[in-house]
PyMOL Python script that loads the backbone (N, CA, C, O; Angstrom):
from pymol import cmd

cmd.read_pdbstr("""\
ATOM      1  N   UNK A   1     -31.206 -24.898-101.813  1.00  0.00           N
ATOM      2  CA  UNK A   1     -32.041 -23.955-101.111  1.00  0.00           C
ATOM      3  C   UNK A   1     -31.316 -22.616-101.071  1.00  0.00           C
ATOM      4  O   UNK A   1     -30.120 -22.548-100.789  1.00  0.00           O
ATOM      5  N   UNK A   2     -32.219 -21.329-101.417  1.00  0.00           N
ATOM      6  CA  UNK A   2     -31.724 -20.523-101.750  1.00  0.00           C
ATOM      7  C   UNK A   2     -31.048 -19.700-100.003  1.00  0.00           C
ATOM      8  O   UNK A   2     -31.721 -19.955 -99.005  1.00  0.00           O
ATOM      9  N   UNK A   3     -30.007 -18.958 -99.863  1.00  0.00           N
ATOM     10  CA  UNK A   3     -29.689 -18.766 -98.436  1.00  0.00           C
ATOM     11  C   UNK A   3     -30.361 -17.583 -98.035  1.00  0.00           C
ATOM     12  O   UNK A   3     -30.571 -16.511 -98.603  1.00  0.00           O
ATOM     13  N   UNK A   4     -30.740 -18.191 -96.547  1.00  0.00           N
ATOM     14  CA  UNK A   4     -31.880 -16.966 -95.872  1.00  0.00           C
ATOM     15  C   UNK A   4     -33.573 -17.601 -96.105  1.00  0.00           C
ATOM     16  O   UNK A   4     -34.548 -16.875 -95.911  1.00  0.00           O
ATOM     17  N   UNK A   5     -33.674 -18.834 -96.478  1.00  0.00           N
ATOM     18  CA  UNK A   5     -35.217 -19.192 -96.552  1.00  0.00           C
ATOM     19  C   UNK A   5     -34.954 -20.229 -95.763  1.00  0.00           C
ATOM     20  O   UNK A   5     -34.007 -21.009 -95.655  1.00  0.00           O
ATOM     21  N   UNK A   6     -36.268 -20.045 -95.081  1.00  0.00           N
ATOM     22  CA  UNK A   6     -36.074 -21.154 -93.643  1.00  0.00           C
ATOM     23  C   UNK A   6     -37.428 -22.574 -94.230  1.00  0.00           C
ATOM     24  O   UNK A   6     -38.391 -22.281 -94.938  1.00  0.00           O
ATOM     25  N   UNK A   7     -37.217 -23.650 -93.849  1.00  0.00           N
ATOM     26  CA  UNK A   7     -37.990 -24.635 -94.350  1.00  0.00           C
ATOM     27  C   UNK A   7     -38.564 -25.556 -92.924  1.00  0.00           C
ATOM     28  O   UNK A   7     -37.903 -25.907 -91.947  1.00  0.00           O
ATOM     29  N   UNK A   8     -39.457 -25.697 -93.104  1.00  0.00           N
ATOM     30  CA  UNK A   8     -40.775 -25.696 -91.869  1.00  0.00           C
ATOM     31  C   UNK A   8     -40.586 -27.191 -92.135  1.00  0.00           C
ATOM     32  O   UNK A   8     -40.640 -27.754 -93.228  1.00  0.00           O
ATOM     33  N   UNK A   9     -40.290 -27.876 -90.600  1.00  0.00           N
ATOM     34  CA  UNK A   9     -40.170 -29.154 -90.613  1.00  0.00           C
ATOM     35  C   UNK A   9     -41.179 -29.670 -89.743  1.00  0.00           C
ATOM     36  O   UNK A   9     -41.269 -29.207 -88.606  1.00  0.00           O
ATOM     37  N   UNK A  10     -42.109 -30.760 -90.217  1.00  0.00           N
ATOM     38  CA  UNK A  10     -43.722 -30.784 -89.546  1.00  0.00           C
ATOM     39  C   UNK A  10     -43.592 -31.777 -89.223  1.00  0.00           C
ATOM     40  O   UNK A  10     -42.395 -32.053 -89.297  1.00  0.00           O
ATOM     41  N   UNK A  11     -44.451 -32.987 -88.685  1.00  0.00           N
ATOM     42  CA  UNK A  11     -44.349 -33.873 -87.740  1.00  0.00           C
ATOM     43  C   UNK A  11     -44.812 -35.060 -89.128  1.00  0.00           C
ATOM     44  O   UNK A  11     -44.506 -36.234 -89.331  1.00  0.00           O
ATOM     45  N   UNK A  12     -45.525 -34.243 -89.752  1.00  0.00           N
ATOM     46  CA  UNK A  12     -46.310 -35.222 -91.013  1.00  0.00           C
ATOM     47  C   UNK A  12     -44.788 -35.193 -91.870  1.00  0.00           C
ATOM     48  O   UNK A  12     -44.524 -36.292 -92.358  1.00  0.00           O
ATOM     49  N   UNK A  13     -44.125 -34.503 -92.035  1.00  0.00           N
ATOM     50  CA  UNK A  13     -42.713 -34.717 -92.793  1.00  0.00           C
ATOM     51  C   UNK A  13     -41.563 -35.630 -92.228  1.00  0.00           C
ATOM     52  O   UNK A  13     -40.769 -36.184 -92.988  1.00  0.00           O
ATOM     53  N   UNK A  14     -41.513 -35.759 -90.911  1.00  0.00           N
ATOM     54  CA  UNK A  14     -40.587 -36.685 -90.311  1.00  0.00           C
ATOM     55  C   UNK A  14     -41.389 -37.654 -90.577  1.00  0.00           C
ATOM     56  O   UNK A  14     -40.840 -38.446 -91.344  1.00  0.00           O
ATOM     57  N   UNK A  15     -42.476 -37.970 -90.286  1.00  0.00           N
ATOM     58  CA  UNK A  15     -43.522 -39.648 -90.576  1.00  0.00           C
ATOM     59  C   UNK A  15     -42.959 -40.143 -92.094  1.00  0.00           C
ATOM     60  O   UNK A  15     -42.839 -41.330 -92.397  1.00  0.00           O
ATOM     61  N   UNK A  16     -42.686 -39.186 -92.852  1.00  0.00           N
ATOM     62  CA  UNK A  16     -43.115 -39.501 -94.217  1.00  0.00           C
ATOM     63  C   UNK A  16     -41.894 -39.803 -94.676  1.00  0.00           C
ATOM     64  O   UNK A  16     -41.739 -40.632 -95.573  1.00  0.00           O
ATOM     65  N   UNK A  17     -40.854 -39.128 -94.079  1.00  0.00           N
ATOM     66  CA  UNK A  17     -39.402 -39.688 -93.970  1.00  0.00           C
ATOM     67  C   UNK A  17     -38.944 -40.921 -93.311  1.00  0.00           C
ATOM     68  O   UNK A  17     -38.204 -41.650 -93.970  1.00  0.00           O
ATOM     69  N   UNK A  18     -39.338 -41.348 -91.850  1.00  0.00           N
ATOM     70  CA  UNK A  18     -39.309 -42.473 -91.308  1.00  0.00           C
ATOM     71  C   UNK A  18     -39.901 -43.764 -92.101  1.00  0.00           C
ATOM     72  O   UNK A  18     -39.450 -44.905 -92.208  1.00  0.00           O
ATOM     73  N   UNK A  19     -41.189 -43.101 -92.664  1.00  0.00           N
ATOM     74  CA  UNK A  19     -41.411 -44.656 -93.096  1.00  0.00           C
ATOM     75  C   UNK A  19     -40.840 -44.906 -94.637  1.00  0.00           C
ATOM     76  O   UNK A  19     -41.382 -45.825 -95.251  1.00  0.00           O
ATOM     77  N   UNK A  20     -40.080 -44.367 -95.125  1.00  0.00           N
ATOM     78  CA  UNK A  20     -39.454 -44.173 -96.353  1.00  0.00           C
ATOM     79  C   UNK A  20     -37.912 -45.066 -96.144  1.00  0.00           C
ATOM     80  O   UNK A  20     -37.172 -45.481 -97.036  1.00  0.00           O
ATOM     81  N   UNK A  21     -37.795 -45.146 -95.103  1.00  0.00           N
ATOM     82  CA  UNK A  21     -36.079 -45.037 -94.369  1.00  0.00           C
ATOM     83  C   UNK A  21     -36.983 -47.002 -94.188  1.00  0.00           C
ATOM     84  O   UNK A  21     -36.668 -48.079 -94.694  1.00  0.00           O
ATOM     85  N   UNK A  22     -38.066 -46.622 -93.283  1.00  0.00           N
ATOM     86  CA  UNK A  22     -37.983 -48.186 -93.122  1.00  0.00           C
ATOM     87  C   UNK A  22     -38.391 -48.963 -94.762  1.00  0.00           C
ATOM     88  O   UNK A  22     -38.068 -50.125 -95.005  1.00  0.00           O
ATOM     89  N   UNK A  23     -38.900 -48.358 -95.442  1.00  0.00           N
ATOM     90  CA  UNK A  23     -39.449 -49.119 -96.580  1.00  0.00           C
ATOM     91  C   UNK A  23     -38.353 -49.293 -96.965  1.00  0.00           C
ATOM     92  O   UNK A  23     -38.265 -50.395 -97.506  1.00  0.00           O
ATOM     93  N   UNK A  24     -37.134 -48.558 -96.958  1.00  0.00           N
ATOM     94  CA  UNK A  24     -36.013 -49.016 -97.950  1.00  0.00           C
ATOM     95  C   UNK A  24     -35.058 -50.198 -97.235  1.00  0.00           C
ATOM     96  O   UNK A  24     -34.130 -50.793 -97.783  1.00  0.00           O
ATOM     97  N   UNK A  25     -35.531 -50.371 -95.884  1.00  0.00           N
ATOM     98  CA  UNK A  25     -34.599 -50.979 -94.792  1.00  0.00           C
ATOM     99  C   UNK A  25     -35.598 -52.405 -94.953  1.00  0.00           C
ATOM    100  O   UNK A  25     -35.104 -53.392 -94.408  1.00  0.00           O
ATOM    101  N   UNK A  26     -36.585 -52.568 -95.455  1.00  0.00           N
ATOM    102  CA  UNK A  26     -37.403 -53.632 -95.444  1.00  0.00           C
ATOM    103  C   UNK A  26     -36.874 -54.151 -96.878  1.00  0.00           C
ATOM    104  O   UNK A  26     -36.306 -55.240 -96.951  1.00  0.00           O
ATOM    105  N   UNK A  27     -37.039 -53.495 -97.800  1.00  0.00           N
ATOM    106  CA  UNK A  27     -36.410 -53.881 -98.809  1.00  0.00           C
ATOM    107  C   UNK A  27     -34.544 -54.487 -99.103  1.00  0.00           C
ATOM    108  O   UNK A  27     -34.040 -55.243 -99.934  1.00  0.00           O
ATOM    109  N   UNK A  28     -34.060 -53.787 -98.092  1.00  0.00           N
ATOM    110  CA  UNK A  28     -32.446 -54.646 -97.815  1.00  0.00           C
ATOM    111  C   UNK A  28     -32.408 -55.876 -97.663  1.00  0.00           C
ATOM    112  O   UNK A  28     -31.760 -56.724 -98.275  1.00  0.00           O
ATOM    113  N   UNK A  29     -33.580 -56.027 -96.288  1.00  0.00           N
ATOM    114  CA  UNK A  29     -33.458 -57.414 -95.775  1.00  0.00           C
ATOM    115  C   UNK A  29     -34.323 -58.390 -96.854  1.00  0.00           C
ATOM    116  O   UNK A  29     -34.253 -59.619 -96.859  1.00  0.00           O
ATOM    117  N   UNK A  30     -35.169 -57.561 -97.782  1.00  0.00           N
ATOM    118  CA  UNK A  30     -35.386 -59.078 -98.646  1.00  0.00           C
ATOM    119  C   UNK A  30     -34.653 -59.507 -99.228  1.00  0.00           C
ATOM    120  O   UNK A  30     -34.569 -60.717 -99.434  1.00  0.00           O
ATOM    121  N   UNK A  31     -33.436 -58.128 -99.946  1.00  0.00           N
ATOM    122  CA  UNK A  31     -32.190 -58.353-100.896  1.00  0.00           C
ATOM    123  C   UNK A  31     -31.735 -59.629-100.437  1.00  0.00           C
ATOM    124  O   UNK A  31     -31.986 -60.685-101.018  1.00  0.00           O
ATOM    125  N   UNK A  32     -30.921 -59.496 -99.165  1.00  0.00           N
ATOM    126  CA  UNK A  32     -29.822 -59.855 -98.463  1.00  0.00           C
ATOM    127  C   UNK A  32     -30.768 -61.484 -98.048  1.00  0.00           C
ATOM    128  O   UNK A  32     -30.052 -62.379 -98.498  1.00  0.00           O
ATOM    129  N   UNK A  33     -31.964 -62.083 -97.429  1.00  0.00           N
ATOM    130  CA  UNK A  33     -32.720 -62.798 -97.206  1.00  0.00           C
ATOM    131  C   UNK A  33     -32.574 -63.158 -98.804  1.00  0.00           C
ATOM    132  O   UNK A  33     -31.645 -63.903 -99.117  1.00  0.00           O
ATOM    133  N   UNK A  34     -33.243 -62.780 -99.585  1.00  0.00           N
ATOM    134  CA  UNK A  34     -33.052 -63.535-100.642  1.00  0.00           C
ATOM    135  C   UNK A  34     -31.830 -63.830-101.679  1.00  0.00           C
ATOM    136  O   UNK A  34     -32.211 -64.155-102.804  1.00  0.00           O
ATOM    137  N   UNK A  35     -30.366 -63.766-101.470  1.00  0.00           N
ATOM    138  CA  UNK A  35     -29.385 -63.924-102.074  1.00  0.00           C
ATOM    139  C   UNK A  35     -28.808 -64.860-101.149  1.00  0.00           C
ATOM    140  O   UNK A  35     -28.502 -65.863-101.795  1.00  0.00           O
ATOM    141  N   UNK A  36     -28.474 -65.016 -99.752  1.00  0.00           N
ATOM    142  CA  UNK A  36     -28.531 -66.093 -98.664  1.00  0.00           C
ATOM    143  C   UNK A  36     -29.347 -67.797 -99.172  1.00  0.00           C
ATOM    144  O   UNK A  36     -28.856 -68.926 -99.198  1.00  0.00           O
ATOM    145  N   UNK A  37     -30.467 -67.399 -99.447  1.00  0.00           N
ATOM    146  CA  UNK A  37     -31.392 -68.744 -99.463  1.00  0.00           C
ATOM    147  C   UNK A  37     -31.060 -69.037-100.793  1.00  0.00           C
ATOM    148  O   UNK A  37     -30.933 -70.241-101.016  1.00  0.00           O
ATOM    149  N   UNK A  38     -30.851 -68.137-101.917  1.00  0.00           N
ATOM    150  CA  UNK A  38     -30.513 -68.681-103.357  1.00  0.00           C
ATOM    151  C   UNK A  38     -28.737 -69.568-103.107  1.00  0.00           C
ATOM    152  O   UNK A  38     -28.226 -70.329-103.929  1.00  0.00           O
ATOM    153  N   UNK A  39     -28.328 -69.290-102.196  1.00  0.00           N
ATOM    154  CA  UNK A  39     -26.485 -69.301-102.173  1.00  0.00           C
ATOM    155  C   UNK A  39     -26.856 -70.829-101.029  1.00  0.00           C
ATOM    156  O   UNK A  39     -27.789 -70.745-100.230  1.00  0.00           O
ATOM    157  N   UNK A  40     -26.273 -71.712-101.090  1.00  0.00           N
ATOM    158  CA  UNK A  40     -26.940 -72.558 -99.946  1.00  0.00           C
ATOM    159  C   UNK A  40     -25.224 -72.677 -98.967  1.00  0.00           C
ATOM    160  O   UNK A  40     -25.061 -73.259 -97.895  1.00  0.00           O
ATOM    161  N   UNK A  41     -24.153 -71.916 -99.788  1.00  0.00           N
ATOM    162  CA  UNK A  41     -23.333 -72.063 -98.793  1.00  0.00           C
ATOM    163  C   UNK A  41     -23.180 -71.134 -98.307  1.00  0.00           C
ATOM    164  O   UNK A  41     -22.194 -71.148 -97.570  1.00  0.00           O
ATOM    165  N   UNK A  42     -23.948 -69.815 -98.361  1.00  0.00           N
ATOM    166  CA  UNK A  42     -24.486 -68.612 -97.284  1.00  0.00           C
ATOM    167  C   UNK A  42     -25.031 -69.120 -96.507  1.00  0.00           C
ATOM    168  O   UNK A  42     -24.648 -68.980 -95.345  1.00  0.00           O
ATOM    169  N   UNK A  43     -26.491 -70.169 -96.887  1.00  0.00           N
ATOM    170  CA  UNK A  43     -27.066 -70.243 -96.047  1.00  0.00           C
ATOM    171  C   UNK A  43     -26.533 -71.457 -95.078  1.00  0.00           C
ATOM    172  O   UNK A  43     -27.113 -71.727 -94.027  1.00  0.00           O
ATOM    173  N   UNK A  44     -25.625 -72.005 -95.435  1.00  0.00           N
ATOM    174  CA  UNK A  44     -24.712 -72.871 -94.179  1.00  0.00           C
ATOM    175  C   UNK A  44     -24.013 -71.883 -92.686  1.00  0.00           C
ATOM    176  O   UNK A  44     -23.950 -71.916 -91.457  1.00  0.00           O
ATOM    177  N   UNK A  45     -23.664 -71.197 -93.688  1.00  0.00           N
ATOM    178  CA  UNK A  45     -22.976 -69.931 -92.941  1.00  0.00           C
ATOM    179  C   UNK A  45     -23.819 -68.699 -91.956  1.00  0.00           C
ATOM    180  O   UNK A  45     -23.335 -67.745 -91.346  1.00  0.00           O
ATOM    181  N   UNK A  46     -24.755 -68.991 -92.036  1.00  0.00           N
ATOM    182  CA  UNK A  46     -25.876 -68.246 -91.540  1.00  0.00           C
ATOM    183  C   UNK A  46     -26.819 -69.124 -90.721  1.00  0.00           C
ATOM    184  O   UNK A  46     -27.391 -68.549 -89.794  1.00  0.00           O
ATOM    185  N   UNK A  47     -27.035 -70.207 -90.875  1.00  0.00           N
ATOM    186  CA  UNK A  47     -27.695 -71.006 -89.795  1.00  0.00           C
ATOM    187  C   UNK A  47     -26.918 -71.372 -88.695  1.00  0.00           C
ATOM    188  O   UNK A  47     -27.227 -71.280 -87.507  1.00  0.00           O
ATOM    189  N   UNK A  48     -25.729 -71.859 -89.259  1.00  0.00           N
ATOM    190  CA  UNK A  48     -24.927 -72.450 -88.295  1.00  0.00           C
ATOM    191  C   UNK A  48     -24.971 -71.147 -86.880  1.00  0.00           C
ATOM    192  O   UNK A  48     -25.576 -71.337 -85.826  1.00  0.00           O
ATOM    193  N   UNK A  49     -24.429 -70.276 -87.110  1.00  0.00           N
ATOM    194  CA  UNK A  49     -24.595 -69.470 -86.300  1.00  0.00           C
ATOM    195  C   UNK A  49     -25.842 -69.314 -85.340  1.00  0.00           C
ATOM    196  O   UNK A  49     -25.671 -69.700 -84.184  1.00  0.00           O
ATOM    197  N   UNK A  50     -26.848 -68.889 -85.618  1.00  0.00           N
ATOM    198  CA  UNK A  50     -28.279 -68.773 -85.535  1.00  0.00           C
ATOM    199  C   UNK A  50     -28.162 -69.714 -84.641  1.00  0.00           C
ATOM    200  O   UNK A  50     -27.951 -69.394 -83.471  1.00  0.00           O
ATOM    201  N   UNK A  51     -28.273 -71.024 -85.005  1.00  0.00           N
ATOM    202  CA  UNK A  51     -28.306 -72.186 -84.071  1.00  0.00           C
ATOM    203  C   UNK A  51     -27.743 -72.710 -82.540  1.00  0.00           C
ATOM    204  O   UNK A  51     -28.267 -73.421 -81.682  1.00  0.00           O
ATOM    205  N   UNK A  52     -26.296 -71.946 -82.623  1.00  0.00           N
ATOM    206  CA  UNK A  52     -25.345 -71.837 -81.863  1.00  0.00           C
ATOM    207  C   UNK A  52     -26.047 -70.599 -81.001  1.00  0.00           C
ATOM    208  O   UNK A  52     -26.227 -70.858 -79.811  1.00  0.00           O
ATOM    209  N   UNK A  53     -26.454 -69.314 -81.450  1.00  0.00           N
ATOM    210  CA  UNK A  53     -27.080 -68.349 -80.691  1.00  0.00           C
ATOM    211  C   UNK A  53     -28.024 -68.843 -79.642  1.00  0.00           C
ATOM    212  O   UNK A  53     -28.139 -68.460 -78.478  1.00  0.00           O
ATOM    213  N   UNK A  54     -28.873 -70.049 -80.481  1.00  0.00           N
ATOM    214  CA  UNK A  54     -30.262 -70.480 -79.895  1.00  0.00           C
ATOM    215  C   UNK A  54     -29.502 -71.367 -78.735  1.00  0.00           C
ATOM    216  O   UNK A  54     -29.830 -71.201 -77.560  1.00  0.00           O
ATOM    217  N   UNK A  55     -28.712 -72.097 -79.012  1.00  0.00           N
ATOM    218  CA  UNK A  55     -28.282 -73.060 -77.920  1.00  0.00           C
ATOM    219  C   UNK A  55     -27.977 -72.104 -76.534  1.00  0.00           C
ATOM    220  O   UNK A  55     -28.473 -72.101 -75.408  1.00  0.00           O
ATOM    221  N   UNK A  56     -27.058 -71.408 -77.098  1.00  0.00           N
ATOM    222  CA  UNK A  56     -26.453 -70.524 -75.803  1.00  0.00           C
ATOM    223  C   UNK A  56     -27.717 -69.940 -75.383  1.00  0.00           C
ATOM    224  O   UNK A  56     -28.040 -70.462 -74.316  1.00  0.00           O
ATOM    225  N   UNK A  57     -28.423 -69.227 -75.703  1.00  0.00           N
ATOM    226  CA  UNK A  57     -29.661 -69.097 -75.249  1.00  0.00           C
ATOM    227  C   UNK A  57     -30.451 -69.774 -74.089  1.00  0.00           C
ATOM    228  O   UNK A  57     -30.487 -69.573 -72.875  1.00  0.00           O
ATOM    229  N   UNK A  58     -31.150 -70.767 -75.035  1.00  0.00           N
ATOM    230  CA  UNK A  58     -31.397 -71.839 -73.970  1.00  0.00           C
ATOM    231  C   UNK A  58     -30.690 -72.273 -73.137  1.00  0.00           C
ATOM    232  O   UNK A  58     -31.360 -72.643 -72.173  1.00  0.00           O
ATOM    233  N   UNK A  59     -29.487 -72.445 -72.990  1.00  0.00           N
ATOM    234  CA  UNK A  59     -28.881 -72.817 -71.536  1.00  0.00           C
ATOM    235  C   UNK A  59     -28.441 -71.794 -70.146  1.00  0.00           C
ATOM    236  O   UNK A  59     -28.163 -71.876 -68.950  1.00  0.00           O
ATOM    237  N   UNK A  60     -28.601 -70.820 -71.233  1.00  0.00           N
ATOM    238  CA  UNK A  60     -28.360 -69.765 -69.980  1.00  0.00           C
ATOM    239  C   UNK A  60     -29.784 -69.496 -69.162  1.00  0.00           C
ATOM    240  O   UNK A  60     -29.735 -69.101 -67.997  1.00  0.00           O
ATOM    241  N   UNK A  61     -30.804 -69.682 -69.697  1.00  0.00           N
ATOM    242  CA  UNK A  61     -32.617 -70.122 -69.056  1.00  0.00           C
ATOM    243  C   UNK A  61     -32.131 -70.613 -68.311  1.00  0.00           C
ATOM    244  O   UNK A  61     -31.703 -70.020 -67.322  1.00  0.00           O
ATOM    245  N   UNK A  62     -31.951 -72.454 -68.576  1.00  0.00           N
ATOM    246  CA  UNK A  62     -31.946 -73.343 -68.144  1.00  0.00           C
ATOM    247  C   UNK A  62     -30.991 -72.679 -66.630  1.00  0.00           C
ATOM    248  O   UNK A  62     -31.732 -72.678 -65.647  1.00  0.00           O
ATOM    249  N   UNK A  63     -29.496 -72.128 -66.302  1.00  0.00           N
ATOM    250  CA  UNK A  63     -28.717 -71.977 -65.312  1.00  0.00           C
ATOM    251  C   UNK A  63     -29.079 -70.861 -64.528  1.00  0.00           C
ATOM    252  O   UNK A  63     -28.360 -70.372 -63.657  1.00  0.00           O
ATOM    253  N   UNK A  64     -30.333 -70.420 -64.884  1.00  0.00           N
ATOM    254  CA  UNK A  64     -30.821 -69.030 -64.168  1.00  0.00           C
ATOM    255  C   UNK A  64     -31.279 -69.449 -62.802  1.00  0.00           C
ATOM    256  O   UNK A  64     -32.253 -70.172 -62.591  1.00  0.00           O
ATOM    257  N   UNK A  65     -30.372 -68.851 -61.763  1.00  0.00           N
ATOM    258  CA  UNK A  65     -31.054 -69.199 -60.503  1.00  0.00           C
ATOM    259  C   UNK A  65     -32.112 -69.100 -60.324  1.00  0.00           C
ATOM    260  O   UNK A  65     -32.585 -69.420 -59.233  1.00  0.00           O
TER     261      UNK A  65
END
""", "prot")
cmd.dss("prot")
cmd.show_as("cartoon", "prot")
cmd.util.cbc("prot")
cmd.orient("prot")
């Protein structure tokens, strides 16, 4: 950009940027989702966790006064 020209930032230009940012952020997680499920000792490594999340989860419900 040449210096001294000012560039008009519109509400329709941030939209068009945001959903660009998420399309590419939707597209990561299929990468990453789909190299996990092809790998099955990713996906050991990735449930196990998950699972452990869910437990702790549920028991802290369960001890809620």
């Amino acid at each position: 950009m040449p210096e001294g020209e000012v560039t008009t930032v519109t509400i329709s230009t941030i939209l068009d940027s945001v959903g660009d940012i998420f399309t590419a952020a939707i597209g990561w997680v299929g990468n990453v989702a789909t190299t996990i499920v092809e790998n099955p000792i990713l996906l050991v490594f990735t449930v196990i966790p998950l699972v452990g999340l869910g437990v702790g989860l549920f028991r802290r419900l369960l001890s809620v006064n």
